[in-house]
PAZAPA-4460 file (N, C-alpha, C; in steps of 0.05 Angstrom, whole numbers, plus 32768, in hexadecimal, padded with zeros to 4 digits):
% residues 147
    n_x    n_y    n_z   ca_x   ca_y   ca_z    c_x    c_y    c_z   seq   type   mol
   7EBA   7E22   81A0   7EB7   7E2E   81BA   7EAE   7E19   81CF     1      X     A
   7EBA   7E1F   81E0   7EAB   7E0E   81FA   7E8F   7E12   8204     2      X     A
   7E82   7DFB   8206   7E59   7E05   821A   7E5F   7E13   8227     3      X     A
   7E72   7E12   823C   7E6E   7E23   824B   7E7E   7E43   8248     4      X     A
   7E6D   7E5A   823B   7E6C   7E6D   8234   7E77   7E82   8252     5      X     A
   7E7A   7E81   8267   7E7C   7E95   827B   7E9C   7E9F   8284     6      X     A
   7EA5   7E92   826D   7EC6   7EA3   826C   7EC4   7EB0   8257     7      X     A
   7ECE   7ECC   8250   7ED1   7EDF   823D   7EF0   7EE8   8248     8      X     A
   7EFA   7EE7   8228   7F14   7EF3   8223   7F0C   7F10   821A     9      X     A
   7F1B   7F2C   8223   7F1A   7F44   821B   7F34   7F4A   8212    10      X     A
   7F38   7F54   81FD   7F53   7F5A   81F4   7F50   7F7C   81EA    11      X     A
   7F67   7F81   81EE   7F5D   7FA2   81E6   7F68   7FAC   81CE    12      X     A
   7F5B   7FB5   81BA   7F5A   7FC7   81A6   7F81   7FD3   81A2    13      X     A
   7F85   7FDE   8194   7FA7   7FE9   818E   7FA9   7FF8   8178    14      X     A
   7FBE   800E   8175   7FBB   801E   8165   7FC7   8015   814D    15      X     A
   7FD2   8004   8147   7FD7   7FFF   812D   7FC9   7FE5   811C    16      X     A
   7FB4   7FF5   8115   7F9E   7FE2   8103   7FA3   7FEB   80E3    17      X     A
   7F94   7FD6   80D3   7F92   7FD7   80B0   7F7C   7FEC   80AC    18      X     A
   7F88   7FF6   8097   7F77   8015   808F   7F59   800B   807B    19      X     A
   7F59   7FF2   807C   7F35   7FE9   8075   7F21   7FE2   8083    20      X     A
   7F13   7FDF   807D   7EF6   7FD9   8084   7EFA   7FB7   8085    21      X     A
   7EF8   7FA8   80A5   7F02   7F88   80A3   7EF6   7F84   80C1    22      X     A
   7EF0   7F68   80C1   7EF1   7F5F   80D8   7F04   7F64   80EF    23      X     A
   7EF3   7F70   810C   7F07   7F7D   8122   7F21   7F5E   8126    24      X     A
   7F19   7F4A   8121   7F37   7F38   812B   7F40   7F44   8115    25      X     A
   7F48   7F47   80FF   7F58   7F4E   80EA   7F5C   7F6D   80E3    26      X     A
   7F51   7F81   80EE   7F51   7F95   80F5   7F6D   7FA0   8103    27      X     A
   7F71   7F99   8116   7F88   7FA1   8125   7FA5   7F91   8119    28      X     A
   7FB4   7F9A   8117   7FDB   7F8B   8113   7FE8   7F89   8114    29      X     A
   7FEC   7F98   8135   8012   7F94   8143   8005   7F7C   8154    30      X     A
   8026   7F79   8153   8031   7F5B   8164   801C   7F54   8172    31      X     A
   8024   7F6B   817C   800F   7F62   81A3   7FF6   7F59   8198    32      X     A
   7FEC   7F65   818C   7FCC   7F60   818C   7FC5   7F43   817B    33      X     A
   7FD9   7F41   816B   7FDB   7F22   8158   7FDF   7F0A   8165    34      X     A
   7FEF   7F0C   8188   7FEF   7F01   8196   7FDF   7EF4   81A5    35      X     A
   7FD2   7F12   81B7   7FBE   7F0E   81C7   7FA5   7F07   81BF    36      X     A
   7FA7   7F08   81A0   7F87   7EFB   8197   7F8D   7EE0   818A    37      X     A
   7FA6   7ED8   818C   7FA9   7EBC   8187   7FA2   7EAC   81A4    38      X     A
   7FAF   7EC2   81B6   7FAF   7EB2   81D2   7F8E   7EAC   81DB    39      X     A
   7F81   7EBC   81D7   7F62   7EC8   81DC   7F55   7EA1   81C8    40      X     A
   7F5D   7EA7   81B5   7F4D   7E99   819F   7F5B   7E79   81AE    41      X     A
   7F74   7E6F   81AB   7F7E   7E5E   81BE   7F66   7E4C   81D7    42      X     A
   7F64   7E67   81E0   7F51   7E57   81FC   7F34   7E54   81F7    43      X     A
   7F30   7E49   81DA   7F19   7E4D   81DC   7EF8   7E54   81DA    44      X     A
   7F00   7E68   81ED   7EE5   7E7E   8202   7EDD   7E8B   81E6    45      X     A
   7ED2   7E9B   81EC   7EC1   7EAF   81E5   7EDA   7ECB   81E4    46      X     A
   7EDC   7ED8   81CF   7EE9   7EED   81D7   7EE1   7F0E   81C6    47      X     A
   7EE1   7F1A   81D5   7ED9   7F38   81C8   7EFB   7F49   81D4    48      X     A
   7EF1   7F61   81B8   7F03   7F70   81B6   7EF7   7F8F   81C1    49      X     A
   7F06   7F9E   81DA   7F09   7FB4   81E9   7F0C   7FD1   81CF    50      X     A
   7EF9   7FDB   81C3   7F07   7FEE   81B0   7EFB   800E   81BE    51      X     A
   7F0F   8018   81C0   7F02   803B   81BD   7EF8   8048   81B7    52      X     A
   7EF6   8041   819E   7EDA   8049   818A   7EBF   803B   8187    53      X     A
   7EBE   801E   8187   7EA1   8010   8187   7EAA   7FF7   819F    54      X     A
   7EB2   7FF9   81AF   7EA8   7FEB   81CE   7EB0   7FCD   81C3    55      X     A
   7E9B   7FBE   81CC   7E99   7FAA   81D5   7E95   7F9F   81B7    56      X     A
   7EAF   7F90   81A4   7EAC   7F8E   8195   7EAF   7F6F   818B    57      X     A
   7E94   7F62   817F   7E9C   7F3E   817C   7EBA   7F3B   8164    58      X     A
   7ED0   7F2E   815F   7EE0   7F28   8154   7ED8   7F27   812A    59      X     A
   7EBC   7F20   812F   7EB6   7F20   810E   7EAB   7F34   810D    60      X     A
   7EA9   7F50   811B   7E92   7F60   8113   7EAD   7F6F   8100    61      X     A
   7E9B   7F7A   80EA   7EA7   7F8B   80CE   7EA7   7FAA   80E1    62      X     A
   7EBF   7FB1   80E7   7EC0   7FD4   80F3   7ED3   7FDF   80D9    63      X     A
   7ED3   7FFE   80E0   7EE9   8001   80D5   7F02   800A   80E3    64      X     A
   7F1B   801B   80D3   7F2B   8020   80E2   7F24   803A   80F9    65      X     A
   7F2D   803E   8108   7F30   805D   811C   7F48   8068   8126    66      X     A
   7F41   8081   812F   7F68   8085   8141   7F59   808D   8164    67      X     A
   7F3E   8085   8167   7F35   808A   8185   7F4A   807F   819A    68      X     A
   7F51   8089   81AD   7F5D   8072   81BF   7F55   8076   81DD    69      X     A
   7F59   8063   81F1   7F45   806E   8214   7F65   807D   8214    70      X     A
   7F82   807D   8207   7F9A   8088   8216   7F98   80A4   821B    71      X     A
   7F85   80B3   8208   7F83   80CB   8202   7F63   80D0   820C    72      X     A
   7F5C   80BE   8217   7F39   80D1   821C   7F44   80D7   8238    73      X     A
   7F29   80E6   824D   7F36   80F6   8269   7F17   80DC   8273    74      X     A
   7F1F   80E1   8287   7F1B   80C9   82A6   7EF7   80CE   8298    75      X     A
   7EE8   80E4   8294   7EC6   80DC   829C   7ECA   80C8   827F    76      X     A
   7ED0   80D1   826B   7ECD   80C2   824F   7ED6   80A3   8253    77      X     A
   7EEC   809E   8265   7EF2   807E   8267   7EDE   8073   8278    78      X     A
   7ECF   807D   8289   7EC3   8078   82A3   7EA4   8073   8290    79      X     A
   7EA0   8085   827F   7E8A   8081   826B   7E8E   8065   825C    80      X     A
   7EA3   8069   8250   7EA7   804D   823F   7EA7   803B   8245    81      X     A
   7EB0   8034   8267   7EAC   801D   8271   7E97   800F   8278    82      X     A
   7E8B   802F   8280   7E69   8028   8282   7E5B   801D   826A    83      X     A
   7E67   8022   824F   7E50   801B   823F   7E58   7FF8   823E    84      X     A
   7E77   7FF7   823C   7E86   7FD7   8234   7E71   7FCC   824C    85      X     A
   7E6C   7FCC   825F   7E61   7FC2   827D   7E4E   7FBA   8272    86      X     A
   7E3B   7FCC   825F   7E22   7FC4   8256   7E17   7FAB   8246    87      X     A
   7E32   7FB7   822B   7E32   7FA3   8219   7E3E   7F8C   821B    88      X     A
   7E56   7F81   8234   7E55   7F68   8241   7E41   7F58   824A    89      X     A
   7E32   7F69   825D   7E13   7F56   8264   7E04   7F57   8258    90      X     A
   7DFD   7F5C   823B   7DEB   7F58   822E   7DF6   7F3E   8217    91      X     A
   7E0F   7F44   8212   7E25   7F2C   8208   7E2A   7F15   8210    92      X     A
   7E2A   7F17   822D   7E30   7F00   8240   7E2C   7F03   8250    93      X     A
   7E15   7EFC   8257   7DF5   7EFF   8271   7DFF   7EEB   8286    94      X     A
   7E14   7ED5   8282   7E1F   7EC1   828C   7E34   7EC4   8299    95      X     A
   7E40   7EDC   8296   7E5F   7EDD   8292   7E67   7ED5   82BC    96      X     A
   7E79   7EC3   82B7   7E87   7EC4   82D0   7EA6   7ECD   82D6    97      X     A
   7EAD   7EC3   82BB   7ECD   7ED1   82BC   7EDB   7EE1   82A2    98      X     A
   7EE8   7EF4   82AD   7EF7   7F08   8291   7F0F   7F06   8295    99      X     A
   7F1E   7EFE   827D   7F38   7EF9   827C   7F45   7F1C   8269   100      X     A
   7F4C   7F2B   8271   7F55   7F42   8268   7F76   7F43   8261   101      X     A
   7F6F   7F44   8246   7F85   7F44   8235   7F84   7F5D   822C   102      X     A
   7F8D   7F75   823D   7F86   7F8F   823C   7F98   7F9C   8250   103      X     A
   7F9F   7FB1   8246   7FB0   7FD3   825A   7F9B   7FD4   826F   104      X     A
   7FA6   7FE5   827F   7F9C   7FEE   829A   7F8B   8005   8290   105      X     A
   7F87   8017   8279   7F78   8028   8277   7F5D   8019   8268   106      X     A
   7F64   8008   8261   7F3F   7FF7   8251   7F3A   7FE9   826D   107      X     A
   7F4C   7FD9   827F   7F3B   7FD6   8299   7F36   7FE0   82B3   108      X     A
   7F3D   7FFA   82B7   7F3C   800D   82C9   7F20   8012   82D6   109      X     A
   7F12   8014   82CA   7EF0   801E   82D2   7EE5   8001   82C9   110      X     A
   7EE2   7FEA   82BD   7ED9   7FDB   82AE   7ED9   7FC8   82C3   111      X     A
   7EF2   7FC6   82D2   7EF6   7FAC   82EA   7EDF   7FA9   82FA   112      X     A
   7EE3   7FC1   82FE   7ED7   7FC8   8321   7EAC   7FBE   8309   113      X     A
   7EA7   7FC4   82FF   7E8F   7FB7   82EE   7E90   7F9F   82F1   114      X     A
   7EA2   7F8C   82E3   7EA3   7F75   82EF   7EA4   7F67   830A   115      X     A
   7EA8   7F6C   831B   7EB5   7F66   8332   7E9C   7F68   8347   116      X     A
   7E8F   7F7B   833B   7E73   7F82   834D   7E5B   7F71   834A   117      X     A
   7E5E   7F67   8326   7E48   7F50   831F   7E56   7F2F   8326   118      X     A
   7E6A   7F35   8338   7E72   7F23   8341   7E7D   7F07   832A   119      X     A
   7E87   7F15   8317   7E99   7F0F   8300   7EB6   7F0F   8308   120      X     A
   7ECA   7EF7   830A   7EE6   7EF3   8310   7EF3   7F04   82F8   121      X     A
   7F0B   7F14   82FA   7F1C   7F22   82E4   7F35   7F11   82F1   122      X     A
   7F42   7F10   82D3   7F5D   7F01   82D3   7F67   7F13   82C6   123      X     A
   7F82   7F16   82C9   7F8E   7F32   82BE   7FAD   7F29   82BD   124      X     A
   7FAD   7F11   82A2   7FC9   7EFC   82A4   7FDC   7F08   82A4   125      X     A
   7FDD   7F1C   8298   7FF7   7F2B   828C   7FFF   7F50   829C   126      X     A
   7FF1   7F4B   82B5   7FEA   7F62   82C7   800C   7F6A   82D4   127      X     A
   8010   7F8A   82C2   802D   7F92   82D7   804A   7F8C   82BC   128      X     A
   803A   7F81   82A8   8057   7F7A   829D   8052   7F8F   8289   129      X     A
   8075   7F9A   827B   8072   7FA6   826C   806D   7F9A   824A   130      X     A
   8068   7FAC   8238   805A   7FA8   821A   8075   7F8D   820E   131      X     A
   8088   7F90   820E   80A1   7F74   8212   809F   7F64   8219   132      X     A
   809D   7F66   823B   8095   7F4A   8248   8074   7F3F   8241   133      X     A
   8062   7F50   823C   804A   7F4B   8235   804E   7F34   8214   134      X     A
   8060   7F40   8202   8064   7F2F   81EF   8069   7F15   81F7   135      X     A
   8089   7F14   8202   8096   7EFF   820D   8086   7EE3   821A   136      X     A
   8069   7EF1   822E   805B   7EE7   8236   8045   7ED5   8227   137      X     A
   803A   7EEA   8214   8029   7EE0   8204   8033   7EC8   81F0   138      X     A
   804E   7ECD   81E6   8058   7EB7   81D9   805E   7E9F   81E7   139      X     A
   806A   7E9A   8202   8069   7E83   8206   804A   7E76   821A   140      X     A
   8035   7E8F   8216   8028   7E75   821B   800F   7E78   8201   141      X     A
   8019   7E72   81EB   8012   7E7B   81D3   800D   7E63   81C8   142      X     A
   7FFA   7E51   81BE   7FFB   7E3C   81AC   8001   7E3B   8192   143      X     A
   7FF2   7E50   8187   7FEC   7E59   817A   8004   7E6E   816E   144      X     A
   8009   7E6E   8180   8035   7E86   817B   8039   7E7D   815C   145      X     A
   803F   7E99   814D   804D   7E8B   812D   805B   7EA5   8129   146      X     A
   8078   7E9E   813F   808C   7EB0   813E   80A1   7EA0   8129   147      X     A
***
């Protein structure tokens, strides 16, 4: 990792994870997410994983599987969850100046506007494209790519 700790990668959680008990990077297993946590790991930084069920989650922590998702909670429950992720960021990274969100518009919906206020930069690389072009994207700027 780099000294300087005040970039955090957020990548978000996906519904098709391994039915054991494993570390959250090894936890999750479509494309996309094999990607974006190559891309995440690539740069670096510091990176945590966005989950619906346990938040703000470090890449080695042992979770298990869930079927929670924010697609299916209603607006106070995401607005809650953001609030808690908000928490467990600044206690994570008391430093933090920038978030690179490797994440849907429903994990950063309420979560931005948190950042933005502690006067934390959001980058949002892959902002607008669809789950395709989001691949497409991720692979070529992928080092790490083992298509």
């Amino acid at each position: 990792m780099q000294s300087n700790d005040s970039t955090t990668y957020l990548v978000s959680c996906v519904s098709q994870k391994r039915d054991k008990l494993c570390a959250a990077r090894d936890l999750y297993i479509s494309d996309w997410f094999i990607k974006a946590r190559h891309y995440a790991e690539s740069s670096m930084y510091p990176w945590y994983i966005l989950s619906a069920e346990y938040g703000l989650v470090p890449p080695d922590q042992i979770i298990a599987p869930y079927e929670r998702t924010l697609n299916t909670m209603g607006i106070m429950d995401r607005r809650s969850w953001a609030d808690h992720i908000s928490l467990q960021i600044s206690e994570a990274v008391p430093d933090l100046k920038q978030v690179v969100f490797l994440a849907g518009k429903r994990y950063r919906e309420f979560l931005t506007r948190h950042l933005t206020d502690r006067g934390v930069k959001v980058s949002i690389p892959m902002e607008g494209l669809r789950i395709g072009e989001q691949l497409s994207w991720l692979r070529k700027h992928n080092p790490l790519s083992v298509d």
